[in-house]
C-alpha positions as CSV (number, residue, x, y, z in Angstrom):
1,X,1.7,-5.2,-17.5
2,X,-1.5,-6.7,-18.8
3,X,-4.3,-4.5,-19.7
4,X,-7.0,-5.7,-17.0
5,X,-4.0,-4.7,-14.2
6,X,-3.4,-0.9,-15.3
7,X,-4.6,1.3,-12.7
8,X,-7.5,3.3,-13.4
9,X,-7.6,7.0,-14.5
10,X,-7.9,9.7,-11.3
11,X,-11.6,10.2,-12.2
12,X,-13.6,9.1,-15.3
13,X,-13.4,10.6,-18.5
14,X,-16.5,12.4,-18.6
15,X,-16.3,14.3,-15.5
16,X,-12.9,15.8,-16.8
17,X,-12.5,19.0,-18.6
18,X,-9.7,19.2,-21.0
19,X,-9.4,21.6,-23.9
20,X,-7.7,20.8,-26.9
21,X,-5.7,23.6,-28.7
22,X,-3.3,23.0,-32.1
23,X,-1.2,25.9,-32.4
24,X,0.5,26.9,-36.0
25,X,2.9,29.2,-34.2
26,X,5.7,28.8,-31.9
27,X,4.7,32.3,-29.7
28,X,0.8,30.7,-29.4
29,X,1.9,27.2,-28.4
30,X,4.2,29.6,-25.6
31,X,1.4,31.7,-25.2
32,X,-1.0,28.6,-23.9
33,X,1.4,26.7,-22.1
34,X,2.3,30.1,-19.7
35,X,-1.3,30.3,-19.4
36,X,-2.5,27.0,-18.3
37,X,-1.1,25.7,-15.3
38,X,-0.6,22.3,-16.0
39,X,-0.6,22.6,-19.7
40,X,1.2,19.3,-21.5
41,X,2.5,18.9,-24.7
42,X,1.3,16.4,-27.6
43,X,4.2,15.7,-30.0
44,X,3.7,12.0,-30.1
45,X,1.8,11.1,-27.1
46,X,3.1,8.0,-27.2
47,X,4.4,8.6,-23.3
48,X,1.7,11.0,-22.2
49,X,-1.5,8.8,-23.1
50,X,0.5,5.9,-21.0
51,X,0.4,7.7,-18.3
52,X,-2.9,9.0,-18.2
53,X,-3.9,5.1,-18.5
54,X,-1.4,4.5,-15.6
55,X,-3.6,6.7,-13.0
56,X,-2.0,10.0,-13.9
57,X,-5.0,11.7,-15.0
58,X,-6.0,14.2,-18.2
59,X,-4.0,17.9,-18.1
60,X,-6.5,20.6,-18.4
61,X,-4.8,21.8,-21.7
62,X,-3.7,19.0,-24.6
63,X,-1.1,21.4,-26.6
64,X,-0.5,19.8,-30.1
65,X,2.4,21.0,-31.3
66,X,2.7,18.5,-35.4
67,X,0.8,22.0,-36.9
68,X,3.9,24.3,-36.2
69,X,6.0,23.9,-39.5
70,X,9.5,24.8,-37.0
71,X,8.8,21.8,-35.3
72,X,7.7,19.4,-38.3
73,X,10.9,20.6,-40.2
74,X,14.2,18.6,-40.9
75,X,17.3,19.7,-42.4
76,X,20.8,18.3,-43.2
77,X,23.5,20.8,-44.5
78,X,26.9,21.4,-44.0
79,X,26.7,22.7,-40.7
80,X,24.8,19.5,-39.6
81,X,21.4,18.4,-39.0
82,X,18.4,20.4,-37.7
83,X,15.8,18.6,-36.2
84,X,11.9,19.7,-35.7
85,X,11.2,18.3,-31.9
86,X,7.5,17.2,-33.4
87,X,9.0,15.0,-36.3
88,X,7.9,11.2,-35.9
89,X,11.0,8.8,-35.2
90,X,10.5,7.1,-38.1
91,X,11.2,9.6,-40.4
92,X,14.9,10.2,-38.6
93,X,16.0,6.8,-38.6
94,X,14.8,6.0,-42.5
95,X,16.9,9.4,-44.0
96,X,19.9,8.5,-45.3
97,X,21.4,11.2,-44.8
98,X,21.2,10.7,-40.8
99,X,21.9,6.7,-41.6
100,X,25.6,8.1,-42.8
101,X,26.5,10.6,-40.8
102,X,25.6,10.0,-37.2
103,X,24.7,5.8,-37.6
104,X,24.4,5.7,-33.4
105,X,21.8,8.4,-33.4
106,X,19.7,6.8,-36.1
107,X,20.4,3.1,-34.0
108,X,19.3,4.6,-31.1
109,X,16.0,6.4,-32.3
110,X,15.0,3.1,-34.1
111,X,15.1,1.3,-30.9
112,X,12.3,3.7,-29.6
113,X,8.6,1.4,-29.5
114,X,7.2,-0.6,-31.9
115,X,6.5,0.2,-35.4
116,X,3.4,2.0,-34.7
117,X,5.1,4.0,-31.7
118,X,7.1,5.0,-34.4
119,X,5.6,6.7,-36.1
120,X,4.1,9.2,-33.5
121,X,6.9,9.4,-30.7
122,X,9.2,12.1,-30.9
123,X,13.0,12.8,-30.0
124,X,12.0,15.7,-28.0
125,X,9.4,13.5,-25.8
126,X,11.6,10.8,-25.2
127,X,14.3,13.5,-23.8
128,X,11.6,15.8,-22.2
129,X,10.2,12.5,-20.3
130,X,13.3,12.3,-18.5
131,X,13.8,8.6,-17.8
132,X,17.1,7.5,-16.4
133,X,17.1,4.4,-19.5
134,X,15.6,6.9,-22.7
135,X,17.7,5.6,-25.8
136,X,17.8,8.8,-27.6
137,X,19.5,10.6,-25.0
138,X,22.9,8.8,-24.5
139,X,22.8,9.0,-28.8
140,X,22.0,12.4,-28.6
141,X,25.0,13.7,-26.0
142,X,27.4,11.7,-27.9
143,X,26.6,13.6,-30.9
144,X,26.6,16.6,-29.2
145,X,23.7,17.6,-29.8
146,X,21.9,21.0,-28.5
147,X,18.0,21.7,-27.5
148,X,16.6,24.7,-28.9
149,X,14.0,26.0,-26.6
150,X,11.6,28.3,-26.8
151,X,9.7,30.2,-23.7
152,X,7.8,33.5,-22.8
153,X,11.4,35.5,-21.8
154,X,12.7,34.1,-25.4
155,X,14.5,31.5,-27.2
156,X,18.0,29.8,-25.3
157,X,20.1,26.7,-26.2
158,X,21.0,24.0,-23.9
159,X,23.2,20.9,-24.3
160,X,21.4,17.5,-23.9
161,X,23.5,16.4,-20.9
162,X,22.4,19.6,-18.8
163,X,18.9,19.3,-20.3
164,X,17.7,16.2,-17.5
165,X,18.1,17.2,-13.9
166,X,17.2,14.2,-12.0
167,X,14.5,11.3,-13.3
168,X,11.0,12.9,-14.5
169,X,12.7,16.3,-14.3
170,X,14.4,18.8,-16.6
171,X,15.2,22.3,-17.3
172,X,11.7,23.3,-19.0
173,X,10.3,26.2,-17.7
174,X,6.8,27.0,-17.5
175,X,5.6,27.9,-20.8
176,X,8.7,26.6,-22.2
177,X,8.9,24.1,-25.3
178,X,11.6,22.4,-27.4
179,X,11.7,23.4,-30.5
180,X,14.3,21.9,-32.7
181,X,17.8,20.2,-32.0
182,X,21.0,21.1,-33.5
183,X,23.7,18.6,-34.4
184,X,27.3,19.4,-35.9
185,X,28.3,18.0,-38.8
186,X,30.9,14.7,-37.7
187,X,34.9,15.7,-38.6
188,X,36.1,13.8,-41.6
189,X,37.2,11.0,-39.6
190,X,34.4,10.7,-36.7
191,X,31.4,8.5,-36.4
192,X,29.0,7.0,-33.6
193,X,27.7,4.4,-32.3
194,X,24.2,3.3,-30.1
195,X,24.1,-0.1,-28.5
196,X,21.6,-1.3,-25.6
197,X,20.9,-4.4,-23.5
198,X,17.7,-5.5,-23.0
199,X,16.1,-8.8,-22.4
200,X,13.6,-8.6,-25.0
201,X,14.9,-7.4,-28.9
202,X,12.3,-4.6,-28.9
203,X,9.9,-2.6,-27.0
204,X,11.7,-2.5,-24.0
205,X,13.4,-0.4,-21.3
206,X,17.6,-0.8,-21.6
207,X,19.2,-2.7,-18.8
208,X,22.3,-0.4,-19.6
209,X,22.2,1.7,-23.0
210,X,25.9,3.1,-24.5
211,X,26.8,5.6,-26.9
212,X,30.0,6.5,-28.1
213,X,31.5,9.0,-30.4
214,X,35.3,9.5,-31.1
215,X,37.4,11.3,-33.8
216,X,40.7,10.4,-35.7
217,X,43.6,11.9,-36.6
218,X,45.1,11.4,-40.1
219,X,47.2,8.4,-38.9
220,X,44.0,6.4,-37.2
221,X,44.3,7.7,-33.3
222,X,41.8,8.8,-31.3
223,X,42.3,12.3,-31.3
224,X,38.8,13.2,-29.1
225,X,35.9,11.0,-28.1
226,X,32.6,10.9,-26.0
227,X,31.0,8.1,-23.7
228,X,27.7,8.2,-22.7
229,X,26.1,5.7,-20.3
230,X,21.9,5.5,-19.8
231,X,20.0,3.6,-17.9
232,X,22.4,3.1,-15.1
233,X,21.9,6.1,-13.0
234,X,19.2,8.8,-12.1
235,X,20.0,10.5,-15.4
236,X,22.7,9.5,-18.2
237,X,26.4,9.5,-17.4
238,X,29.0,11.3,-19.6
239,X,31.8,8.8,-18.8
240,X,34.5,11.0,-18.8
241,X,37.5,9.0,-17.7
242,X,36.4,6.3,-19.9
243,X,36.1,8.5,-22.7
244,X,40.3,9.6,-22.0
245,X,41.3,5.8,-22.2
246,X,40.4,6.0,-25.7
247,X,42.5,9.3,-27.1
248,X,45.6,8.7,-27.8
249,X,44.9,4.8,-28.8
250,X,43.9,2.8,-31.6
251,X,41.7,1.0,-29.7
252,X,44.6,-1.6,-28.2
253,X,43.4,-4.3,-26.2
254,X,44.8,-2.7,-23.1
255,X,43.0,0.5,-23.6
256,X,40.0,-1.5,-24.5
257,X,40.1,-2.8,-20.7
258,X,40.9,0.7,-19.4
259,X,37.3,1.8,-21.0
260,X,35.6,-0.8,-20.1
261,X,36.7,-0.5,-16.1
262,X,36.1,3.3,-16.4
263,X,32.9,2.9,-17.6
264,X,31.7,0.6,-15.4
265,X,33.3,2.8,-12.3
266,X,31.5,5.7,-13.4
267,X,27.7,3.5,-13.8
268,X,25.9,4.0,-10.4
269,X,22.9,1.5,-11.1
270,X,20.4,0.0,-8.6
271,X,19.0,-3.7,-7.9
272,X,15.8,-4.0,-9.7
273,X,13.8,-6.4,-11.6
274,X,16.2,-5.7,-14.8
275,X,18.8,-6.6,-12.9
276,X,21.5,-6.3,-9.4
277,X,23.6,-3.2,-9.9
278,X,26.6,-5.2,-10.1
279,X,25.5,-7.3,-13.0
280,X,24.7,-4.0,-14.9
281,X,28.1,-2.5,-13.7
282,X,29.9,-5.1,-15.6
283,X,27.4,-5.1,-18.4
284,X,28.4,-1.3,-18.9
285,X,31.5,-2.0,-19.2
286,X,31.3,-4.8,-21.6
287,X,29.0,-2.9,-23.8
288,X,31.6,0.2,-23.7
289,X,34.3,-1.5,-25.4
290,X,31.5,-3.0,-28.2
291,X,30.3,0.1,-28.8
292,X,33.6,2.4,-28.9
293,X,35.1,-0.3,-31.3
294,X,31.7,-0.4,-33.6
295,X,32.0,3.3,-34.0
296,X,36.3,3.4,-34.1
297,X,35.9,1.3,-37.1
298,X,33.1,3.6,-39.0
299,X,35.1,6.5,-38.0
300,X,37.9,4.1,-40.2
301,X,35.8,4.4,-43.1
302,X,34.9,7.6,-43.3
Protein backbone atom coordinates (compact mmCIF):
# COMPACT_ATOMS: atom_id res chain seq x y z
CA UNK A 1 0.00 0.00 0.00
CA UNK A 2 1.40 3.29 -0.97
CA UNK A 3 1.51 6.08 1.48
CA UNK A 4 -1.01 8.58 -0.31
CA UNK A 5 -3.78 5.39 -0.10
CA UNK A 6 -3.55 4.73 3.86
CA UNK A 7 -6.64 5.59 5.32
CA UNK A 8 -6.72 8.43 7.52
CA UNK A 9 -6.53 8.44 11.41
CA UNK A 10 -10.31 8.47 13.26
CA UNK A 11 -9.80 12.15 14.12
CA UNK A 12 -6.64 14.36 13.80
CA UNK A 13 -3.93 14.36 16.11
CA UNK A 14 -4.48 17.35 17.96
CA UNK A 15 -7.97 16.87 18.97
CA UNK A 16 -6.81 13.42 20.64
CA UNK A 17 -5.82 12.97 24.24
CA UNK A 18 -3.26 10.38 24.86
CA UNK A 19 -1.08 10.15 27.93
CA UNK A 20 2.12 8.61 27.81
CA UNK A 21 3.39 6.63 30.92
CA UNK A 22 6.93 4.41 31.04
CA UNK A 23 6.70 2.28 33.93
CA UNK A 24 10.02 0.75 35.64
CA UNK A 25 7.96 -1.88 37.43
CA UNK A 26 6.00 -4.81 36.34
CA UNK A 27 2.99 -4.08 39.21
CA UNK A 28 2.80 -0.21 37.80
CA UNK A 29 2.75 -1.13 34.07
CA UNK A 30 -0.39 -3.68 35.60
CA UNK A 31 -1.46 -1.08 37.65
CA UNK A 32 -2.22 1.37 34.47
CA UNK A 33 -3.34 -0.97 32.08
CA UNK A 34 -6.33 -2.19 34.72
CA UNK A 35 -6.97 1.38 35.00
CA UNK A 36 -7.33 2.67 31.61
CA UNK A 37 -9.77 1.08 29.57
CA UNK A 38 -8.25 0.86 26.36
CA UNK A 39 -4.75 1.08 27.62
CA UNK A 40 -2.05 -0.52 24.78
CA UNK A 41 1.19 -1.54 25.14
CA UNK A 42 4.54 -0.13 23.47
CA UNK A 43 7.19 -2.78 23.29
CA UNK A 44 8.13 -2.08 19.68
CA UNK A 45 5.37 -0.37 18.12
CA UNK A 46 6.24 -1.50 15.13
CA UNK A 47 2.45 -3.02 14.75
CA UNK A 48 0.65 -0.55 16.88
CA UNK A 49 1.80 2.78 15.10
CA UNK A 50 0.58 0.87 11.64
CA UNK A 51 -2.49 0.68 12.71
CA UNK A 52 -3.10 3.94 14.07
CA UNK A 53 -1.97 5.14 10.47
CA UNK A 54 -4.43 2.47 9.04
CA UNK A 55 -7.60 4.36 10.69
CA UNK A 56 -7.44 2.65 13.98
CA UNK A 57 -6.98 5.64 16.06
CA UNK A 58 -4.60 6.73 19.20
CA UNK A 59 -5.38 4.54 22.75
CA UNK A 60 -5.96 6.98 25.56
CA UNK A 61 -2.96 5.37 27.37
CA UNK A 62 0.64 4.64 25.44
CA UNK A 63 2.21 2.00 28.16
CA UNK A 64 6.03 1.70 27.44
CA UNK A 65 7.02 -1.13 28.77
CA UNK A 66 11.62 -1.08 27.37
CA UNK A 67 12.10 0.66 31.18
CA UNK A 68 11.16 -2.54 33.11
CA UNK A 69 14.59 -4.38 33.48
CA UNK A 70 12.14 -8.13 33.62
CA UNK A 71 11.23 -7.38 30.28
CA UNK A 72 14.55 -5.98 28.74
CA UNK A 73 16.38 -9.14 30.22
CA UNK A 74 17.74 -12.23 28.39
CA UNK A 75 19.18 -15.33 29.77
CA UNK A 76 20.55 -18.73 28.41
CA UNK A 77 21.38 -21.46 31.14
CA UNK A 78 20.93 -24.83 31.49
CA UNK A 79 17.49 -24.96 31.88
CA UNK A 80 17.05 -22.92 28.65
CA UNK A 81 16.43 -19.52 27.52
CA UNK A 82 14.48 -16.75 29.18
CA UNK A 83 13.34 -14.12 27.19
CA UNK A 84 12.26 -10.29 28.30
CA UNK A 85 8.87 -9.76 26.00
CA UNK A 86 10.41 -5.99 25.44
CA UNK A 87 13.83 -7.20 23.95
CA UNK A 88 14.25 -5.95 20.16
CA UNK A 89 14.39 -8.91 17.57
CA UNK A 90 17.58 -8.15 16.64
CA UNK A 91 19.19 -8.89 19.66
CA UNK A 92 17.56 -12.65 19.69
CA UNK A 93 18.50 -13.66 16.34
CA UNK A 94 22.41 -12.10 16.56
CA UNK A 95 23.13 -14.28 20.15
CA UNK A 96 24.83 -17.18 19.48
CA UNK A 97 23.81 -18.81 21.91
CA UNK A 98 20.02 -18.81 20.50
CA UNK A 99 21.81 -19.28 16.73
CA UNK A 100 22.94 -23.04 18.31
CA UNK A 101 20.40 -24.15 20.22
CA UNK A 102 17.08 -23.43 18.81
CA UNK A 103 18.39 -22.31 14.89
CA UNK A 104 14.31 -22.25 13.75
CA UNK A 105 13.52 -19.80 16.45
CA UNK A 106 16.30 -17.47 15.56
CA UNK A 107 15.29 -18.15 11.49
CA UNK A 108 12.01 -17.25 12.24
CA UNK A 109 12.52 -14.01 14.42
CA UNK A 110 14.97 -12.76 11.70
CA UNK A 111 12.27 -12.88 9.12
CA UNK A 112 10.22 -10.35 11.27
CA UNK A 113 10.45 -6.56 9.15
CA UNK A 114 13.21 -4.84 7.79
CA UNK A 115 16.35 -4.03 9.43
CA UNK A 116 15.02 -1.02 11.12
CA UNK A 117 11.78 -3.02 12.30
CA UNK A 118 14.24 -4.88 13.88
CA UNK A 119 15.37 -3.36 15.92
CA UNK A 120 12.13 -2.15 17.75
CA UNK A 121 9.60 -5.18 17.26
CA UNK A 122 9.33 -7.55 19.81
CA UNK A 123 8.49 -11.42 20.09
CA UNK A 124 5.81 -10.66 22.54
CA UNK A 125 4.08 -8.12 19.89
CA UNK A 126 4.28 -10.25 17.07
CA UNK A 127 2.48 -13.18 19.32
CA UNK A 128 0.15 -10.68 21.19
CA UNK A 129 -0.96 -9.17 17.57
CA UNK A 130 -2.43 -12.41 16.86
CA UNK A 131 -2.25 -12.74 13.04
CA UNK A 132 -3.13 -16.09 11.56
CA UNK A 133 0.64 -15.76 9.36
CA UNK A 134 3.02 -14.18 12.61
CA UNK A 135 6.47 -16.00 12.02
CA UNK A 136 7.52 -16.14 15.55
CA UNK A 137 4.66 -18.09 16.54
CA UNK A 138 4.83 -21.47 14.62
CA UNK A 139 8.91 -21.13 15.88
CA UNK A 140 7.93 -20.45 19.16
CA UNK A 141 5.30 -23.69 19.71
CA UNK A 142 7.76 -25.90 18.08
CA UNK A 143 10.10 -25.00 20.71
CA UNK A 144 7.73 -25.27 23.23
CA UNK A 145 7.95 -22.37 24.45
CA UNK A 146 5.75 -20.76 27.48
CA UNK A 147 4.28 -17.02 27.96
CA UNK A 148 4.78 -15.69 31.33
CA UNK A 149 2.12 -13.25 32.08
CA UNK A 150 1.60 -11.01 34.41
CA UNK A 151 -2.01 -9.34 35.59
CA UNK A 152 -3.76 -7.71 38.61
CA UNK A 153 -5.03 -11.46 40.15
CA UNK A 154 -1.06 -12.48 39.71
CA UNK A 155 1.43 -14.03 37.58
CA UNK A 156 0.26 -17.54 35.37
CA UNK A 157 2.02 -19.43 32.50
CA UNK A 158 0.43 -20.29 29.27
CA UNK A 159 1.75 -22.37 26.29
CA UNK A 160 2.09 -20.38 22.92
CA UNK A 161 -0.38 -22.60 21.07
CA UNK A 162 -3.34 -21.83 23.71
CA UNK A 163 -2.03 -18.17 23.91
CA UNK A 164 -4.08 -17.01 20.29
CA UNK A 165 -7.77 -17.68 20.31
CA UNK A 166 -8.98 -16.73 16.98
CA UNK A 167 -7.19 -13.82 14.57
CA UNK A 168 -6.60 -10.39 16.52
CA UNK A 169 -7.56 -12.24 19.71
CA UNK A 170 -5.80 -13.89 22.67
CA UNK A 171 -5.92 -14.88 26.16
CA UNK A 172 -4.72 -11.31 27.66
CA UNK A 173 -6.82 -10.09 30.21
CA UNK A 174 -7.45 -6.73 31.06
CA UNK A 175 -4.59 -5.34 32.81
CA UNK A 176 -2.69 -8.28 31.72
CA UNK A 177 0.98 -8.20 30.10
CA UNK A 178 3.61 -10.64 28.92
CA UNK A 179 6.39 -10.57 30.61
CA UNK A 180 9.05 -13.00 29.57
CA UNK A 181 9.01 -16.47 27.68
CA UNK A 182 10.50 -19.65 28.84
CA UNK A 183 12.15 -22.08 26.51
CA UNK A 184 13.60 -25.62 27.53
CA UNK A 185 16.84 -26.39 26.88
CA UNK A 186 16.77 -28.87 23.33
CA UNK A 187 17.66 -32.86 24.35
CA UNK A 188 21.06 -33.77 23.22
CA UNK A 189 19.97 -34.92 19.97
CA UNK A 190 16.97 -32.22 19.08
CA UNK A 191 16.99 -29.17 16.95
CA UNK A 192 14.49 -26.93 14.83
CA UNK A 193 13.78 -25.54 12.14
CA UNK A 194 11.73 -22.12 10.59
CA UNK A 195 10.93 -21.96 6.87
CA UNK A 196 8.23 -19.59 5.09
CA UNK A 197 6.90 -18.86 1.64
CA UNK A 198 6.48 -15.65 0.54
CA UNK A 199 6.56 -13.89 -2.71
CA UNK A 200 8.90 -11.33 -1.87
CA UNK A 201 12.49 -12.44 0.28
CA UNK A 202 11.55 -9.92 3.04
CA UNK A 203 9.08 -7.77 4.60
CA UNK A 204 6.29 -9.74 3.89
CA UNK A 205 3.28 -11.76 5.19
CA UNK A 206 3.99 -15.89 4.77
CA UNK A 207 1.81 -17.54 2.20
CA UNK A 208 2.32 -20.65 4.54
CA UNK A 209 5.01 -20.51 7.42
CA UNK A 210 6.47 -24.17 8.96
CA UNK A 211 8.27 -25.06 11.94
CA UNK A 212 9.38 -28.21 13.03
CA UNK A 213 11.14 -29.67 16.01
CA UNK A 214 11.92 -33.45 16.46
CA UNK A 215 14.23 -35.46 18.87
CA UNK A 216 16.59 -38.61 18.29
CA UNK A 217 17.21 -41.46 19.93
CA UNK A 218 20.90 -42.72 20.19
CA UNK A 219 20.61 -44.80 16.93
CA UNK A 220 19.23 -41.64 14.66
CA UNK A 221 15.10 -42.22 14.94
CA UNK A 222 12.73 -39.88 15.63
CA UNK A 223 11.90 -40.51 19.00
CA UNK A 224 9.35 -37.22 19.44
CA UNK A 225 8.75 -34.31 17.18
CA UNK A 226 6.48 -31.12 16.67
CA UNK A 227 4.86 -29.56 13.44
CA UNK A 228 3.60 -26.28 13.40
CA UNK A 229 1.75 -24.71 10.46
CA UNK A 230 1.05 -20.54 10.28
CA UNK A 231 -0.53 -18.64 8.02
CA UNK A 232 -2.95 -21.28 6.79
CA UNK A 233 -5.69 -21.02 9.18
CA UNK A 234 -7.35 -18.48 11.69
CA UNK A 235 -4.62 -19.21 14.13
CA UNK A 236 -1.42 -21.64 13.81
CA UNK A 237 -1.97 -25.35 13.45
CA UNK A 238 -0.08 -27.92 15.66
CA UNK A 239 -0.09 -30.62 12.91
CA UNK A 240 -0.37 -33.42 14.94
CA UNK A 241 -0.79 -36.44 12.65
CA UNK A 242 1.92 -35.01 10.58
CA UNK A 243 4.05 -34.73 13.47
CA UNK A 244 3.41 -38.97 14.20
CA UNK A 245 4.65 -39.75 10.52
CA UNK A 246 7.86 -38.68 11.66
CA UNK A 247 8.59 -40.83 15.14
CA UNK A 248 9.64 -43.92 14.61
CA UNK A 249 11.48 -42.90 11.06
CA UNK A 250 14.61 -41.61 9.86
CA UNK A 251 13.06 -39.46 7.71
CA UNK A 252 12.49 -42.31 4.73
CA UNK A 253 11.05 -41.19 1.65
CA UNK A 254 7.77 -42.81 2.41
CA UNK A 255 7.42 -41.12 5.71
CA UNK A 256 8.50 -37.96 4.12
CA UNK A 257 5.17 -38.21 1.92
CA UNK A 258 3.10 -39.26 4.95
CA UNK A 259 4.15 -35.71 6.49
CA UNK A 260 3.76 -33.86 3.79
CA UNK A 261 -0.05 -35.26 3.12
CA UNK A 262 -0.74 -34.82 6.85
CA UNK A 263 0.27 -31.57 6.85
CA UNK A 264 -1.41 -30.34 4.20
CA UNK A 265 -4.75 -32.26 5.47
CA UNK A 266 -4.54 -30.51 8.61
CA UNK A 267 -3.94 -26.61 6.74
CA UNK A 268 -7.45 -25.05 6.45
CA UNK A 269 -6.36 -21.94 4.29
CA UNK A 270 -8.62 -19.49 2.31
CA UNK A 271 -8.44 -17.96 -1.42
CA UNK A 272 -6.89 -14.62 -1.21
CA UNK A 273 -4.60 -12.42 -2.95
CA UNK A 274 -1.50 -14.59 -1.54
CA UNK A 275 -2.97 -17.34 -3.03
CA UNK A 276 -6.21 -20.23 -3.68
CA UNK A 277 -6.39 -22.46 -0.56
CA UNK A 278 -5.46 -25.35 -2.54
CA UNK A 279 -2.19 -23.94 -3.89
CA UNK A 280 -1.27 -23.24 -0.22
CA UNK A 281 -2.56 -26.74 0.82
CA UNK A 282 0.04 -28.30 -1.22
CA UNK A 283 2.63 -25.61 -0.45
CA UNK A 284 2.25 -26.78 3.23
CA UNK A 285 2.88 -29.81 2.58
CA UNK A 286 5.94 -29.32 0.47
CA UNK A 287 7.40 -26.96 2.95
CA UNK A 288 6.80 -29.71 5.82
CA UNK A 289 9.05 -32.28 4.46
CA UNK A 290 11.84 -29.22 3.74
CA UNK A 291 11.67 -28.13 6.96
CA UNK A 292 11.39 -31.49 9.13
CA UNK A 293 14.46 -32.72 7.07
CA UNK A 294 16.52 -29.23 7.60
CA UNK A 295 16.00 -29.71 11.33
CA UNK A 296 16.37 -33.94 11.30
CA UNK A 297 19.74 -33.30 9.97
CA UNK A 298 20.86 -30.46 12.74
CA UNK A 299 19.34 -32.66 15.29
CA UNK A 300 22.22 -35.20 13.43
CA UNK A 301 24.82 -33.01 14.43
CA UNK A 302 24.12 -32.20 17.66
Amino acid sequence: MRPEEYAPLSQPLSQRESRFEAPTEVDGAVALLQAEEGARILAGGTDLLVQMRLGAGSPALFVDVKRIPRLMAMTVDASGLTLGAAVPAAEIFENEAIKDLWPGLAEAIYLIGSTQVQGRATVSGNLCNASPGADSVPALIACRAIAVIVGPKGEREVAIEEFTTGPGQTVLERGELVVEFKIPVPAPHASDAYQRLTPRTEMDIAVVGVGVSLELDGDGVVSSARVVLGAVGPKVICAEASAAALVGTRLEDAALEAVAEAASAAATPIDDKRGTAVYRKRVTGVLAKRVARVAYERAKSR
